[in-house]
N, CA and C of each residue as an Amber inpcrd file, in Angstrom:
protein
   525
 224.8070000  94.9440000 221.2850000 223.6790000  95.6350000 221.8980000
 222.5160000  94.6620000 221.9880000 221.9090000  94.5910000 223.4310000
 220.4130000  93.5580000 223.3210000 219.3640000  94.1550000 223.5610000
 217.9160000  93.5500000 223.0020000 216.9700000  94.5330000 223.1090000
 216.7640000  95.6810000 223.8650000 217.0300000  95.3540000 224.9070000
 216.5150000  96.7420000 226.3970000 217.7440000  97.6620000 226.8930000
 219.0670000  97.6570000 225.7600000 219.9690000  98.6560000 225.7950000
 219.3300000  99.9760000 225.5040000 218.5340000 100.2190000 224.6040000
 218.0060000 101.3060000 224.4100000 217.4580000 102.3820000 225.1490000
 216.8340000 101.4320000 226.4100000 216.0510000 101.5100000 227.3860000
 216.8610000 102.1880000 228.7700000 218.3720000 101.8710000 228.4700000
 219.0830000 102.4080000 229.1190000 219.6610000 104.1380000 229.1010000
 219.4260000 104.3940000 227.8010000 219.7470000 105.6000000 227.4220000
 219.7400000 106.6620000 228.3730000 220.4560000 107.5350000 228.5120000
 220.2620000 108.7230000 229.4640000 219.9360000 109.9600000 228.0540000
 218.7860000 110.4490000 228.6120000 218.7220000 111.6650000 227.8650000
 220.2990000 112.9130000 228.3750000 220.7420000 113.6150000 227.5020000
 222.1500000 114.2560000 227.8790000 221.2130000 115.5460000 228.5650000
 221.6200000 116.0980000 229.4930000 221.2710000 117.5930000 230.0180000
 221.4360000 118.5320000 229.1280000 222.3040000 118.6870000 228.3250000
 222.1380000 119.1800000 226.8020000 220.9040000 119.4730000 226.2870000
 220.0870000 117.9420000 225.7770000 219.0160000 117.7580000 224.9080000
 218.2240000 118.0740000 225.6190000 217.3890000 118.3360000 227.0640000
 216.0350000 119.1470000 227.2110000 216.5030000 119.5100000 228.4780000
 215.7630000 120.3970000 229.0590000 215.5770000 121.5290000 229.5850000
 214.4680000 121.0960000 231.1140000 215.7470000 121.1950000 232.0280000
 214.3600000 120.3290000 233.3780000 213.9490000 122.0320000 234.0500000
 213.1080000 121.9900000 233.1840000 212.1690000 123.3040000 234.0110000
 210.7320000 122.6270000 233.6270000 209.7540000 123.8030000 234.0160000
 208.3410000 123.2080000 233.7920000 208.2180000 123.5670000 232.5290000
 208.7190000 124.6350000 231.2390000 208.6290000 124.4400000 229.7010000
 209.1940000 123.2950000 229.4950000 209.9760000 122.7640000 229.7790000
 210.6720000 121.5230000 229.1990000 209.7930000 120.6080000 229.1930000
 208.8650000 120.4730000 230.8420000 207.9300000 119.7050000 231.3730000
 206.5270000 119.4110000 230.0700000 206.1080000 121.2570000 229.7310000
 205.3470000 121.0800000 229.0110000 205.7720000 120.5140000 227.5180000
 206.8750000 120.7840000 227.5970000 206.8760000 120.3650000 225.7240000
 206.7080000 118.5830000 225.9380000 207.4720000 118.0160000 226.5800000
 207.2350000 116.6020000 226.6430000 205.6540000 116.4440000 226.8670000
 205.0560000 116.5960000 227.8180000 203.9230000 116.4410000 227.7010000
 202.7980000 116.6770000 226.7340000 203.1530000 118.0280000 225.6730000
 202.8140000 117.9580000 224.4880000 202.9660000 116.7560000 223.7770000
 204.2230000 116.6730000 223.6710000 204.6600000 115.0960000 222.2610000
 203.4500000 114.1220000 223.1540000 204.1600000 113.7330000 224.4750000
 203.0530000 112.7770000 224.7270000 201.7150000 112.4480000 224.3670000
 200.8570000 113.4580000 224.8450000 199.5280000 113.8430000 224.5830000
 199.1980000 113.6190000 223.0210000 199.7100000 114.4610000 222.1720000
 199.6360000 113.9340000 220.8040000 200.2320000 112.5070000 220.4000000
 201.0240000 111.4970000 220.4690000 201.0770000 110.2480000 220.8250000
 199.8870000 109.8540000 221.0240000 198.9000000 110.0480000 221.6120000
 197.6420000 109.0000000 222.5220000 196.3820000 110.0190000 221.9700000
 196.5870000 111.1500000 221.3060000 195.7620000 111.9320000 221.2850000
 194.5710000 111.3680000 220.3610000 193.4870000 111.8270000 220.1520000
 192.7970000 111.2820000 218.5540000 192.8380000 111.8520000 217.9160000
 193.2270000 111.2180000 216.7710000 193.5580000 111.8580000 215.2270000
 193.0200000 113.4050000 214.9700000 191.7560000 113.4290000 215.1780000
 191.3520000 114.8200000 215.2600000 191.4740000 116.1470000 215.5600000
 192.3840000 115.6240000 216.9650000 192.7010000 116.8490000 217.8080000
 194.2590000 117.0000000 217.2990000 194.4860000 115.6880000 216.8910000
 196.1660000 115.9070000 216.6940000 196.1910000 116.6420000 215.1110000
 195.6050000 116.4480000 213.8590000 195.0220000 117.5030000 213.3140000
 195.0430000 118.5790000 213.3480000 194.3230000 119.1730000 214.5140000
 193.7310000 120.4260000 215.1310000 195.0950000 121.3920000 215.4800000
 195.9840000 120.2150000 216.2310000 197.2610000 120.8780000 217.0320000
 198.5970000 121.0480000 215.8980000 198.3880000 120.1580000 214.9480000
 199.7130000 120.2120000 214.0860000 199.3150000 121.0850000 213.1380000
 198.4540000 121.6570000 212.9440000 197.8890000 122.5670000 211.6750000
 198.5250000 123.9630000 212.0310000 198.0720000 124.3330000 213.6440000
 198.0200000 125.1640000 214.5570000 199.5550000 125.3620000 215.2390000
 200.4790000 124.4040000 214.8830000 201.5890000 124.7680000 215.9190000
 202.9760000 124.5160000 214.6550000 203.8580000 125.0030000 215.0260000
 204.7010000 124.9390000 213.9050000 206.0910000 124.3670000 215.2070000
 206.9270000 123.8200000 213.9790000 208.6610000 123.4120000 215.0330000
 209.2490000 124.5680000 215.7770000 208.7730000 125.7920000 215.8470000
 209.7950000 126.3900000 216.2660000 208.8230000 126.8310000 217.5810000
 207.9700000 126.6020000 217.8680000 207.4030000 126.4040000 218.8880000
 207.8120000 125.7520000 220.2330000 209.1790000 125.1430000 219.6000000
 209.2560000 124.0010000 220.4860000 210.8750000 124.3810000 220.8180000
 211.3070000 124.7330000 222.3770000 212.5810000 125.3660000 222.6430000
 213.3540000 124.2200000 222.3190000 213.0100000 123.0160000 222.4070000
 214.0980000 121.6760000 222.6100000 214.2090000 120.8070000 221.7220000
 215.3340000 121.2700000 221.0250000 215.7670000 120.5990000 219.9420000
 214.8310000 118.8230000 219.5890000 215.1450000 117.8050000 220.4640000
 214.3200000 116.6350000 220.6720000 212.8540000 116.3930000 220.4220000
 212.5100000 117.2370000 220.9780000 210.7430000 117.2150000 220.9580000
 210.4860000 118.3050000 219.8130000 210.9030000 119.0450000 219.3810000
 210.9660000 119.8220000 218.0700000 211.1130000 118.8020000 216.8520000
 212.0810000 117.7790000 216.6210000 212.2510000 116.8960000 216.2000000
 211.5300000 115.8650000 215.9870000 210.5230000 115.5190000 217.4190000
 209.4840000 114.4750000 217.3540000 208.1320000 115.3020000 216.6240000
 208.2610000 116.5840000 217.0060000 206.7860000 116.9260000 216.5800000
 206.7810000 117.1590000 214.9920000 207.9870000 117.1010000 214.5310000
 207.9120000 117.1360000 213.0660000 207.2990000 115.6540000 212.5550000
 207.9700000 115.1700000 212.9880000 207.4050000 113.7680000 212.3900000
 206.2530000 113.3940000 212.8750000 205.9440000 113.8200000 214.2310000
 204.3210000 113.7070000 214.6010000 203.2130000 114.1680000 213.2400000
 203.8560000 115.3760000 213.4800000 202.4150000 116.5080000 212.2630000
 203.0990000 115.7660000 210.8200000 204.0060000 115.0870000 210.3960000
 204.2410000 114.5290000 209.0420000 203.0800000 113.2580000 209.0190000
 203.1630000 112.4740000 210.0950000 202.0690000 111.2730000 209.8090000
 200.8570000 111.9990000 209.9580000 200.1710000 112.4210000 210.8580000
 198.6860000 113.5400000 211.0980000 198.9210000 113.8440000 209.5930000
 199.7320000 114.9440000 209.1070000 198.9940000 115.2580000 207.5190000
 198.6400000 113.8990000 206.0970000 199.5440000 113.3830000 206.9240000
 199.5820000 112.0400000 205.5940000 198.1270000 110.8280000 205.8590000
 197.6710000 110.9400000 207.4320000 196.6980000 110.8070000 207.6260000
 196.9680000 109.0920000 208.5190000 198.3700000 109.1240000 208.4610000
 198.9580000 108.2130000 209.1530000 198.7350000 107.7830000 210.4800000
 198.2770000 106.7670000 211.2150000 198.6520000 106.5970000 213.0930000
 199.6720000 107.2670000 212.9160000 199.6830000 108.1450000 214.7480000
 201.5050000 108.9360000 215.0080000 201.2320000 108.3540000 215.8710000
 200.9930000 106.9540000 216.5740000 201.3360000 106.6900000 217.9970000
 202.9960000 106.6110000 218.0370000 203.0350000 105.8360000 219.3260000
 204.7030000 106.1690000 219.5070000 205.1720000 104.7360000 218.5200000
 205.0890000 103.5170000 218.3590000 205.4240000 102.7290000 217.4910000
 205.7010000 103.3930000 215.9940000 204.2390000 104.0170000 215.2440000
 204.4610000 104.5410000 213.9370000 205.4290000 105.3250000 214.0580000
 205.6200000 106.5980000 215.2120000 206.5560000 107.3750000 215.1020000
 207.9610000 106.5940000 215.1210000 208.4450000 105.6970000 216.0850000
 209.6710000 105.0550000 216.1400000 210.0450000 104.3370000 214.6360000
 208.7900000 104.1110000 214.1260000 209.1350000 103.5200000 212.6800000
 209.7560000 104.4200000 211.5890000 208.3470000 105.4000000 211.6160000
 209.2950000 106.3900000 210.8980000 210.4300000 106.7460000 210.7960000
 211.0020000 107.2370000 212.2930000 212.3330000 107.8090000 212.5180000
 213.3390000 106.3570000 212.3120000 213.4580000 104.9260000 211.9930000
 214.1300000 104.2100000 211.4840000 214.0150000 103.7300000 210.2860000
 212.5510000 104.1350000 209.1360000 212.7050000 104.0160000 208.2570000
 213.5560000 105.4770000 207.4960000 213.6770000 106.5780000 208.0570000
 214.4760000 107.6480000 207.9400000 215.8300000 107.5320000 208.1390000
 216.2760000 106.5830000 208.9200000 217.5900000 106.0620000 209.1240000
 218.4140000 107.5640000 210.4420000 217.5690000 108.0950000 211.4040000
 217.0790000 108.4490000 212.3580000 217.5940000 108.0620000 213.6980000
 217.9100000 106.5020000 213.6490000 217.2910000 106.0740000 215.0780000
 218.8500000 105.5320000 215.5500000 219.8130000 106.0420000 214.2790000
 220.9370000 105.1480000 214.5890000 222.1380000 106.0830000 215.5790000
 223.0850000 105.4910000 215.9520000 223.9220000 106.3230000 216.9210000
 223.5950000 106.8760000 217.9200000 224.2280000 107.8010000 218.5950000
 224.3060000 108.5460000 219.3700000 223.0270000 109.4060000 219.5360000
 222.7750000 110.1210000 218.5820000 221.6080000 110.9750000 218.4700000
 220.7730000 110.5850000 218.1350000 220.7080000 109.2010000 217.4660000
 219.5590000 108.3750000 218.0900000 218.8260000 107.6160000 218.9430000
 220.3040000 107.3830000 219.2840000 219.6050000 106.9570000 221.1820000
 219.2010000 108.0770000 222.1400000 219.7150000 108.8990000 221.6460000
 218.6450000 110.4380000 222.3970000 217.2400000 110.7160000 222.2140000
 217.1900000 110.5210000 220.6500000 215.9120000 110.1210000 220.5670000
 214.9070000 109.7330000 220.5650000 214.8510000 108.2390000 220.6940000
 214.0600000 107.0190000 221.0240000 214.1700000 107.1970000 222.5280000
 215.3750000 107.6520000 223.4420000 215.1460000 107.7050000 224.8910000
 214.0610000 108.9040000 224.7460000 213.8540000 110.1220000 224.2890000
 213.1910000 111.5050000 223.9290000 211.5220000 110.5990000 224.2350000
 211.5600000 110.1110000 222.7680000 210.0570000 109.3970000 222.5020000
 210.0410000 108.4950000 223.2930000 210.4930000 107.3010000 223.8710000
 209.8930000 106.8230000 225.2740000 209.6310000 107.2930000 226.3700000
 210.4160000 108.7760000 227.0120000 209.7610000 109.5280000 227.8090000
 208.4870000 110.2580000 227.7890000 208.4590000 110.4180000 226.5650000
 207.3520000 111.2800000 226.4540000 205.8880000 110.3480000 226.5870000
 206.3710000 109.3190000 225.5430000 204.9820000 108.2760000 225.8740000
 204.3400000 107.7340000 226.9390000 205.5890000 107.7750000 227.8350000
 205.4850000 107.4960000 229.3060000 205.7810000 108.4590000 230.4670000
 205.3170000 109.6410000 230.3170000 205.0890000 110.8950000 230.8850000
 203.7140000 110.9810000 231.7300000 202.6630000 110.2980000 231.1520000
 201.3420000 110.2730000 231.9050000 200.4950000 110.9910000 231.3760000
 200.9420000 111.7450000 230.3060000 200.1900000 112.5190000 229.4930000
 198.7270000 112.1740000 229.0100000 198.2930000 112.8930000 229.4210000
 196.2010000 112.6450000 228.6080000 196.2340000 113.6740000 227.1560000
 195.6870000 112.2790000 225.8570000 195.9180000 112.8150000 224.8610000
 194.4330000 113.8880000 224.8780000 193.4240000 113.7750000 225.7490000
 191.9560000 114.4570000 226.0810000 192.7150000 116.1780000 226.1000000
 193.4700000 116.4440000 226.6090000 194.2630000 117.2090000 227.1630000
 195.2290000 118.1540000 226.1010000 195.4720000 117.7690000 224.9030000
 196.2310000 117.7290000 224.2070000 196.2010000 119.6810000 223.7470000
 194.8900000 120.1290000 223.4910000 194.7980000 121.1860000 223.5530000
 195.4010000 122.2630000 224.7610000 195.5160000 121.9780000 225.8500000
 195.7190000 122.9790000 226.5070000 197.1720000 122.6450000 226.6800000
 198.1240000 121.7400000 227.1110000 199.0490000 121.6350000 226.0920000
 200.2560000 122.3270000 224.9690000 198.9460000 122.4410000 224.5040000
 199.7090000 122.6850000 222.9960000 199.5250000 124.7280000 223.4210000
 198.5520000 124.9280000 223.7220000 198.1790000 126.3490000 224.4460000
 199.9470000 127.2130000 225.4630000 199.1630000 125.9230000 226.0410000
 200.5020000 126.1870000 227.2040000 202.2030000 126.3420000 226.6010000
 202.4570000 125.6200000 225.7380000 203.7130000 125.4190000 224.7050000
 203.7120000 126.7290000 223.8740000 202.3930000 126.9580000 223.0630000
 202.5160000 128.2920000 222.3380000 202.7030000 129.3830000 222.9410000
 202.1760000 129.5140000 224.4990000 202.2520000 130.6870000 224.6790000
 203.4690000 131.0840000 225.3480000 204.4390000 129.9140000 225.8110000
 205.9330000 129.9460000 226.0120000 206.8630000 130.2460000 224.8270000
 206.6510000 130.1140000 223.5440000 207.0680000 130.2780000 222.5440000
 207.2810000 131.9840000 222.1600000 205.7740000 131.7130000 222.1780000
 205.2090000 133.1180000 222.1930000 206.0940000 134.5010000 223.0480000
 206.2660000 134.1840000 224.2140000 206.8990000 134.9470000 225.2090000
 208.5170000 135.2220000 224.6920000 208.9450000 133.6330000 224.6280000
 209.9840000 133.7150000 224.0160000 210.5410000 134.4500000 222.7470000
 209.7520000 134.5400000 221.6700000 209.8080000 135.1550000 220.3120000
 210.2950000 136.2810000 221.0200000 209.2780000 137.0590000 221.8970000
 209.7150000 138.4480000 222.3020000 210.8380000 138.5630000 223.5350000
 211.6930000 137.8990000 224.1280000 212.4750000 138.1410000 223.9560000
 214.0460000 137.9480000 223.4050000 213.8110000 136.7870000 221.7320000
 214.7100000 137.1140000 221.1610000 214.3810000 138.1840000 219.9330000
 213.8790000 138.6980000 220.1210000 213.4860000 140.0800000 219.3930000
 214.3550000 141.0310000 219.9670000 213.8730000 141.2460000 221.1900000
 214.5810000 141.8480000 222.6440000 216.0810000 141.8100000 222.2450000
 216.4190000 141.0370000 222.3780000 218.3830000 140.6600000 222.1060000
 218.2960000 141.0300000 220.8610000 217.6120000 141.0730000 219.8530000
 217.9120000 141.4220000 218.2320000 218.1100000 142.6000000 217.9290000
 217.4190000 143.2280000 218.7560000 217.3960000 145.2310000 218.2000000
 218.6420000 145.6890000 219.5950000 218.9550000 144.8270000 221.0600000
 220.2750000 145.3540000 221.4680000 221.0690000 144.9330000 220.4940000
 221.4000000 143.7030000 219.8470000 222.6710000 143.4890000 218.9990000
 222.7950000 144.6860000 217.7660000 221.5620000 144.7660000 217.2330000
 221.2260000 145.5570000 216.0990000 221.7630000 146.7610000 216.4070000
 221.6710000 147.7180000 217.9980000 221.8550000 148.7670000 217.8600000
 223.4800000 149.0780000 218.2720000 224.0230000 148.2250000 218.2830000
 225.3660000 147.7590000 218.5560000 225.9890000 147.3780000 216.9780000
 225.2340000 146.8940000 216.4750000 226.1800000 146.3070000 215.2150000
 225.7400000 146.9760000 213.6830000 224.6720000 147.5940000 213.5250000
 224.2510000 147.8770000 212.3040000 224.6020000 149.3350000 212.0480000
 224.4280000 149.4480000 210.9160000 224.3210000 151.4200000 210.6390000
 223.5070000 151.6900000 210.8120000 223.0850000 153.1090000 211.3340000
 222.3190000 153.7540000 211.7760000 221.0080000 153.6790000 210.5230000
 221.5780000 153.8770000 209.3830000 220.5140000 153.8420000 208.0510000
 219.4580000 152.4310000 208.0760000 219.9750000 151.3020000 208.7700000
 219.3250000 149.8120000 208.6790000 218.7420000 149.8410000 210.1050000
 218.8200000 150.5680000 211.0030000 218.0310000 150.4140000 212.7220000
 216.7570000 150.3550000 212.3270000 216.1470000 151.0740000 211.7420000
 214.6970000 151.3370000 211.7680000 214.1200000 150.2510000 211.0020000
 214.6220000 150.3680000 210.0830000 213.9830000 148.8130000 208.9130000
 214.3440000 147.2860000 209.7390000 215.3370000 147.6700000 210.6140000
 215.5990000 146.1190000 211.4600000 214.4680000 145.7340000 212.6050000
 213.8380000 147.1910000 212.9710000 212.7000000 147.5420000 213.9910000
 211.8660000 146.5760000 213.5840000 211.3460000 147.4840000 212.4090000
 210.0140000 147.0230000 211.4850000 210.0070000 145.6900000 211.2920000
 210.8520000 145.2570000 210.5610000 210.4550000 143.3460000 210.1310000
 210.2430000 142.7690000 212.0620000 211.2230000 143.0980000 212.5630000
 211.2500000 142.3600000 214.0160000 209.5980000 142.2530000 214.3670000
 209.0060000 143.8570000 214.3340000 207.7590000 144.3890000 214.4330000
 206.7700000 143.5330000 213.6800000 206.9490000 143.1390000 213.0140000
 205.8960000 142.4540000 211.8090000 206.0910000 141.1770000 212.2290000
 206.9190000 140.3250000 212.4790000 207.3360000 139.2310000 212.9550000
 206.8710000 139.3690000 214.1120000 206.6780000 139.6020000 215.0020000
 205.7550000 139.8480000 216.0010000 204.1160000 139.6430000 216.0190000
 204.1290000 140.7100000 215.1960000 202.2130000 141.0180000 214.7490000
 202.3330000 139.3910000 214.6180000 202.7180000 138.8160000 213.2700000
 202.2630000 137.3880000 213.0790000 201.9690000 136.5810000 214.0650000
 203.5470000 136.5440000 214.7600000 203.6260000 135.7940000 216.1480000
 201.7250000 135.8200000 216.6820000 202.0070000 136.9570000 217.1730000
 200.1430000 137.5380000 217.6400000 199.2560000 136.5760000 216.9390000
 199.2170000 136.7780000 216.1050000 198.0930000 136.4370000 215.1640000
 197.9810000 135.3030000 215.2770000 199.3580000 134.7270000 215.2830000
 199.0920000 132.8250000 215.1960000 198.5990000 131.9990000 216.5460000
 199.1100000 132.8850000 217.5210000 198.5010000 132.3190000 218.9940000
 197.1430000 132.9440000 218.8740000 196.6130000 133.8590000 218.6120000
 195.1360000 134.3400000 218.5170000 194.4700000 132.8830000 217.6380000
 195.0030000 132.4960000 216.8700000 194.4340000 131.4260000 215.7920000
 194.2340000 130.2850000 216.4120000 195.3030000 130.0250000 217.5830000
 195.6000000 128.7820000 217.8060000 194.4180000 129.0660000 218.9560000
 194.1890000 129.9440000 219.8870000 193.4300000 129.9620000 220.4970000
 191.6980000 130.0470000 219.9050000 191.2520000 130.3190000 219.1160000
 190.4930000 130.6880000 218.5130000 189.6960000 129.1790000 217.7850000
 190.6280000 128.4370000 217.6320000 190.4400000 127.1450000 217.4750000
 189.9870000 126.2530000 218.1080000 189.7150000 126.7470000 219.5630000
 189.5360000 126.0100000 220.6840000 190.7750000 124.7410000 221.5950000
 191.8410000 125.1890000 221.1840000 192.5920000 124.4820000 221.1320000
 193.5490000 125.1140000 222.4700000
């Protein structure tokens, strides 16, 4: 393998999603990449992994918000470091990766931007939560006893409220 094999990588159609969520989540990672420390802060406090439909960029943003809390640079270098001092970067699914994080860095993304973004990502999440909720209470009313429907309602229900609450937060933040 010579340096600019890497460079060759094809992301698999598998690993992300060519719609405009897919669009936004990359542009998230990006944006935080270039963002300033502050805002990236602001966004990793505020956004959690499961925010993120695509396995890849779910993956990067962990290690994004791991350097932000440690107080670390997350540009894309620190991040590529990380993920090979993690032992990360090797094989197959690591060349998905590093292809993942060079797209994103080179997406065009404005880290100025990073907030709305991260807005735009939550509130796809957001949508989403409800409808695998949606599929949870059809499976539920298909598969459970009648005695567990209602209590399967409720947590779904409460898991929800939060949901609410956390995009109210994230918005509320100015973010």
């Amino acid at each position: 393998m010579n340096a600019t094999d890497h460079f060759d990588t094809v992301i698999d159609s598998d690993d992300v999603e060519s719609t405009p969520i897919g669009d936004l989540e990359e542009l998230l990672i990006g944006a935080l990449l270039w963002a300033h420390p502050a805002a990236a802060k602001q966004v990793t406090e505020h956004m959690c992994r499961d925010d993120f439909a695509i396995p890849l960029y779910r993956e990067l943003f962990e290690v994004i918000a791991g350097l932000v809390t440690e107080g670390a640079p997350h540009s894309t270098p620190m991040v590529a470091a990380r993920l090979e001092r993690d032992g990360r970067l090797g094989g197959h699914a690591g060349q998905r990766l590093k292809a993942a994080l060079v797209a994103a860095a080179t997406v065009g993304a404005d880290g100025g931007a990073v907030g709305h973004y991260a807005r735009a990502v939550a509130s796809a999440a957001y949508r989403r939560s409800f409808h695998d909720a949606g599929l949870a209470i059809a499976e539920a009313a298909q598969t459970l006893p009648e005695s567990d429907l209602f209590e399967h309602m409720v947590t779904l229900g409460r898991r929800q409220r939060a949901a609410t609450k956390r995009l109210a937060a994230l918005r509320a933040a100015g973010l």
